[in-house]
C-alpha positions in Angstrom: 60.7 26.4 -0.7 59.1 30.0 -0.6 55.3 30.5 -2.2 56.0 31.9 -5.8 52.6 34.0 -5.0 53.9 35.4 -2.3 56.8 37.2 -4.3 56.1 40.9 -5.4 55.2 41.8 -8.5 56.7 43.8 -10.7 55.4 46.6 -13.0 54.8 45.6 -16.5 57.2 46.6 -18.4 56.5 48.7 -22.1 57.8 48.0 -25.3 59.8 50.8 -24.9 61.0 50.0 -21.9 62.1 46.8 -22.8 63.9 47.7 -25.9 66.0 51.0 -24.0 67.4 47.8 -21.5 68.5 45.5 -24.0 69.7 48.3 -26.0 71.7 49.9 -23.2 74.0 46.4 -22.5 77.4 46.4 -22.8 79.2 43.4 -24.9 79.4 40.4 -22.8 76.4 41.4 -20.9 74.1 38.3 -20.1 70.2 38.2 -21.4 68.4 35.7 -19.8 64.9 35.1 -21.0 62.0 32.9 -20.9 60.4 31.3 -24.0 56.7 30.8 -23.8 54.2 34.2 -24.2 57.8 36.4 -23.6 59.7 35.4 -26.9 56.4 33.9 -28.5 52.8 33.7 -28.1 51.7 30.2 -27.2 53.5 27.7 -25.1 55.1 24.8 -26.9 55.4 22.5 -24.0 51.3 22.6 -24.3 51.7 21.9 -28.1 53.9 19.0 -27.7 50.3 17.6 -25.8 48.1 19.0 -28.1 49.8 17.3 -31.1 50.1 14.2 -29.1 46.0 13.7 -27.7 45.0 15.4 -32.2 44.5 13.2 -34.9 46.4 11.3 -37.1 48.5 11.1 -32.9 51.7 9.2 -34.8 54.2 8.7 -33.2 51.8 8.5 -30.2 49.0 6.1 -29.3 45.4 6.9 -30.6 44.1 8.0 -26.6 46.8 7.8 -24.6 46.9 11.2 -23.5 44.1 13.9 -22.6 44.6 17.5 -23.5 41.9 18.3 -21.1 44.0 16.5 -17.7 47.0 17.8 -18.8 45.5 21.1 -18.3 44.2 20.4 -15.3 47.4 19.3 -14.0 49.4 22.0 -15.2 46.4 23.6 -12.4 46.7 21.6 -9.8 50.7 21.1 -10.2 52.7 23.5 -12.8 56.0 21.7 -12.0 54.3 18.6 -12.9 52.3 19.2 -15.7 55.8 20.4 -17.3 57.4 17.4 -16.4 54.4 15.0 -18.2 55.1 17.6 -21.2 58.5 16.9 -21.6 58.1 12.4 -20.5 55.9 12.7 -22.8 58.3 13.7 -25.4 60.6 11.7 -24.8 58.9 8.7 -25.4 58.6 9.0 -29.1 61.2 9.0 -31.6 62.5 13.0 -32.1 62.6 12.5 -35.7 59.1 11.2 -35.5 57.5 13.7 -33.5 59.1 17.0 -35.1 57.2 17.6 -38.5 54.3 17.6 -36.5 55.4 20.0 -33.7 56.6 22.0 -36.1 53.4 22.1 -38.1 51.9 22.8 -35.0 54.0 25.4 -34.1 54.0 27.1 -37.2 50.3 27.3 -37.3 49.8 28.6 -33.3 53.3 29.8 -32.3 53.4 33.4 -33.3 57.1 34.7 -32.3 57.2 38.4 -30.7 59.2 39.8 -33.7 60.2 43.4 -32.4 61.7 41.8 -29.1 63.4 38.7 -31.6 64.6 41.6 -33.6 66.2 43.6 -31.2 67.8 39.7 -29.3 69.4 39.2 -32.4 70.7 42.7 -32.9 71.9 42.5 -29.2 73.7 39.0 -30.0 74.8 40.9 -32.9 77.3 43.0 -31.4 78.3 40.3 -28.6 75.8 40.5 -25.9 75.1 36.7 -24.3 71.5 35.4 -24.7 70.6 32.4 -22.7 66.9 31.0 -22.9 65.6 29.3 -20.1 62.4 27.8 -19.9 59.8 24.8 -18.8 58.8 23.3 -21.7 60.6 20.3 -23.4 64.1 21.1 -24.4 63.7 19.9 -28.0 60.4 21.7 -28.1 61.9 25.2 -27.1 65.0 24.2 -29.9 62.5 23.9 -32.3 60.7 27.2 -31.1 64.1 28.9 -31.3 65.0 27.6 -34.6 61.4 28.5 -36.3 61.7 32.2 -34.8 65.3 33.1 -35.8 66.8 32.7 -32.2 68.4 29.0 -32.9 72.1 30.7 -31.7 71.2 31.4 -28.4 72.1 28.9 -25.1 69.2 27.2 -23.8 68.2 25.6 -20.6 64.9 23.7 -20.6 63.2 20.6 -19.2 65.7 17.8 -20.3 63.5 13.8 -19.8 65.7 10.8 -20.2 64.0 6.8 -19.8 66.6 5.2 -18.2 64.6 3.3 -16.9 61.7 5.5 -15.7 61.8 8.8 -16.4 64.3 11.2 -14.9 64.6 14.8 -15.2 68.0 17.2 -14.9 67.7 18.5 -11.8 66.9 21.5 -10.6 64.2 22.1 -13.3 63.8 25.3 -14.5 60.2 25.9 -13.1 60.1 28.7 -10.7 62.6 29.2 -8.3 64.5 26.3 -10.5 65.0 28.8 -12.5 67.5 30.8 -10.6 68.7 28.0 -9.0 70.1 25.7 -12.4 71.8 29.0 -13.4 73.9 28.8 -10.1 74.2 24.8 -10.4 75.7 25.1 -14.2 77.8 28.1 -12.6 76.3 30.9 -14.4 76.5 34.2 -14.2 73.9 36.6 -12.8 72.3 38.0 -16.1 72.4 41.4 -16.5 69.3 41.4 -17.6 66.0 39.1 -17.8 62.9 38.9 -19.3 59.7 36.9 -18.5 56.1 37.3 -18.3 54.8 35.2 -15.7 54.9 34.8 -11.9 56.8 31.9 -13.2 59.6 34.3 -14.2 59.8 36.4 -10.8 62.5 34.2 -9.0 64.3 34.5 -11.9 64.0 38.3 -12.6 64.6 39.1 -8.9 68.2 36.8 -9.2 69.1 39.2 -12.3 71.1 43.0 -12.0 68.0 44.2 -14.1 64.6 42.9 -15.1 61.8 43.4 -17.6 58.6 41.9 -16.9 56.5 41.5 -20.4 52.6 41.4 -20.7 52.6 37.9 -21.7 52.5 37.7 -25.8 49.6 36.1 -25.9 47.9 38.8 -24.5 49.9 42.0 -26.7 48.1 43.8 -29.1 
């Protein structure tokens, strides 16, 4: 598989800029965007850890998991640190783990509200918007749901136990990215959005392509 950091880099696209795309799509056009720092600020793959290695840890074990090496694995290994994410997830109860997540996420997930607004206006008038991330499936739902978003599709990291874990191949992490949208036979968006290097294999597979500061880092 190619280096992602060998792909080129796109300009950062404005505010501006960004709106005058999505605005220009026709009906039935396809949006496809990432979640983490390009609809929100924050990352709730990273919460899902947080919440589980924080006090009171239900539906977790007291120490079982370590912020700190999950960070360092998500450095040494993105594709892997997103897969322990969403394992990780999968091994409690979902009705269990969601008040906290969402507590979590309501407190450190901050949505991007003028992009949000102008999705949901696009949806609106019958453009397509599919989210497509790395982070847990049910965690990017919840993220969805929380910023006003919970009608579009979504593709993320999907964990089942049967017996050890195994994940829906290909993951969208990278060149995944692109790649799940032609396994699920997909079309080409029209349009995507993302803010990472992450997101390049994806915005070069799209018609057109916006590529955000990351939210996190917008003032």
């Amino acid at each position: 598989m190619p280096d992602i950091d060998a792909l080129p880099r796109l300009h950062r696209a404005g505010r501006e800029e960004v709106l005058a795309a999505i605005a220009q799509l026709p009906t039935d056009a396809w949006i496809a965007a990432d979640a983490d720092n390009t609809l929100w600020s924050g990352d709730v793959g990273d919460e899902v850890v947080r919440v589980a290695s924080t006090p009171p840890y239900h539906p977790w074990q007291a120490g079982a998991v370590s912020f700190a090496q999950y960070l360092d694995l998500m450095d040494h290994s993105y594709a892997d640190g997103c897969r322990f994410s969403a394992e990780l997830l999968a091994r409690v109860p979902a009705a269990d783990a969601h008040p906290r997540l969402r507590e979590a996420m309501l407190s450190r997930i901050v949505p991007r509200r003028w992009l949000i607004d102008a999705l949901q206006a696009a949806m609106a008038r019958g453009v397509h918007l599919l989210v497509i991330s790395a982070s847990p499936l049910p965690a990017v739902q919840l993220g969805l749901q929380l910023a006003g978003l919970s009608n579009a599709q979504v593709i993320a990291l999907e964990c089942t136990l049967t017996p050890g874990p195994q994940f829906a191949e290909p993951i969208p992490v990278g060149f995944g990215k692109p790649q799940v949208l032609t396994a699920r036979h997909l079309p080409r968006p029209d349009l995507a959005l993302g803010d990472s290097r992450w997101d390049l294999p994806l915005l070069q597979h799209a018609k057109a392509a916006c590529w955000l500061v990351p939210a996190c880092e917008e003032t």
